[in-house]
Each structure stands twice: as C-alpha cells, then as structure tokens.
C-alpha positions in Angstrom: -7.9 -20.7 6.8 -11.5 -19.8 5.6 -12.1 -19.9 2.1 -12.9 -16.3 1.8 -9.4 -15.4 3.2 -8.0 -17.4 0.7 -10.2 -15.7 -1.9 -9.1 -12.1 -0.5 -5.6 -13.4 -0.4 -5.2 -14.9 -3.7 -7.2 -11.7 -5.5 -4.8 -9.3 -4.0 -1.6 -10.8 -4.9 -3.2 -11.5 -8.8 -3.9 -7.5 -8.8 -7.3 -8.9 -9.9 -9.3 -7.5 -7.1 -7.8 -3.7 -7.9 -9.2 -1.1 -9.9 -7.6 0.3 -12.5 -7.3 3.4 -10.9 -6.2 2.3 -7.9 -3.1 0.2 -9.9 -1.8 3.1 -10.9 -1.7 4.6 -7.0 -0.3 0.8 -6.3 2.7 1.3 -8.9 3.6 5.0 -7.5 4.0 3.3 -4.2 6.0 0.7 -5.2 8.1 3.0 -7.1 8.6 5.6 -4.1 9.4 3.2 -1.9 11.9 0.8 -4.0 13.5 -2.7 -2.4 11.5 -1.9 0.6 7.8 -2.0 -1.4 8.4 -5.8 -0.9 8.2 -5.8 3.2 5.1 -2.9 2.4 2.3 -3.9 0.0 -0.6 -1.6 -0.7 -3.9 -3.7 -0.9 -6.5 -1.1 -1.0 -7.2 2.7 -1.3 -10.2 3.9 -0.1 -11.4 7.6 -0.2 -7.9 9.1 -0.4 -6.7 6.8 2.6 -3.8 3.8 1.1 -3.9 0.3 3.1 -0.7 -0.9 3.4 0.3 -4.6 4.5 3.7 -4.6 6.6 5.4 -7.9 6.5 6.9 -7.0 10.5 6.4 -5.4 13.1 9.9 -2.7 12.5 9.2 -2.2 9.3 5.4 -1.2 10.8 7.4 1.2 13.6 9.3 2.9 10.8 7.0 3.8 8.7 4.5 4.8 11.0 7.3 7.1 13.1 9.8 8.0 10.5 10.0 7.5 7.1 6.0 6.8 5.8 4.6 10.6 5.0 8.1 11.1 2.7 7.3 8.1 0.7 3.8 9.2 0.7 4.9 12.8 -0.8 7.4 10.3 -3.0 4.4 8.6 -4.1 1.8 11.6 -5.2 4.9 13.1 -6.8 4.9 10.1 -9.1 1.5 10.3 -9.8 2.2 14.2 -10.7 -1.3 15.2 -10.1 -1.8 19.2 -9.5 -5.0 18.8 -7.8 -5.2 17.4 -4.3 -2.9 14.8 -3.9 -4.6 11.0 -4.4 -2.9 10.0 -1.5 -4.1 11.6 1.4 -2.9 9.3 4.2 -1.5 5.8 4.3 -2.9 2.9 7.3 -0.5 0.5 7.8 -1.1 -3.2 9.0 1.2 -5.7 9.9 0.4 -8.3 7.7 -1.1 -11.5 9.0 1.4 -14.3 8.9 -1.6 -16.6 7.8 -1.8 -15.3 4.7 
C-alpha cells in the first residue's frame, strides 16, 4: 500500500482529516442510519454532495436503490437546518478492501 493511502486511511478513521463542520454532517449520518452506519462511513462532504464508504457490494445496492435518500432526509432532519438542507445528495463507494 502507498504511503499516502495509508496517510488518507489512517486520517479518516482518526476524524483528524474532517472539518469541524463537516463532523457534525458525519454524526447526523451516523445517527440516521444506526447499527448499519458501521457497513456505511461518510469520509467526505463536498459542496452539498456526502461520500460514503460501503463496506459491500449489498449494502452498496441498497442504499443506492432503496433505502439511501430516507436516511439522507433522516440525516438533515438531525441537523434541523431550515435553510437548504446540508445534505444535498449522498455518492456511495464500495470501500476498498485494502484499506
């Protein structure tokens, strides 16, 4: 593994590498989705858009055809923002198993 993957990985699962802002967007998700936030980790959020690492490739089908956009909505609801919401849309990737 190259050292700047190991870098990348290591930042994101210290939370060191996030915002402040953004850890509060991280949390929402987390709480919106529950048990399953484990097998879906956001890493990033970039101009309204939320990354999210899927640890397979079901859990990747699931969100993307079924049950993502409500935990989205779940997720800005948390937040409780009036304005537009800070979740926009969510990109999922499966996550490498590298990493």
């Amino acid at each position: 593994m190259p050292i700047s993957e190991a870098i990348q990985g290591f930042l994101r699962e210290s939370g060191l590498g996030v915002r402040s802002g953004d850890e509060r967007v991280f949390d929402a998700w987390r709480k919106a989705l529950g048990e399953a936030s484990e097998h879906a980790r956001p890493v990033a959020l970039r101009g309204g858009e939320l990354v999210v690492e899927v640890s397979s490739s079901a859990m990747l089908q699931d969100l993307k055809g079924f049950t993502g956009e409500g935990y989205r909505r779940r997720a800005n609801e948390l937040l409780g923002s009036s304005r537009a919401p800070r979740i926009q849309r969510v990109k999922y990737r499966l996550r490498s198993s590298e990493r």
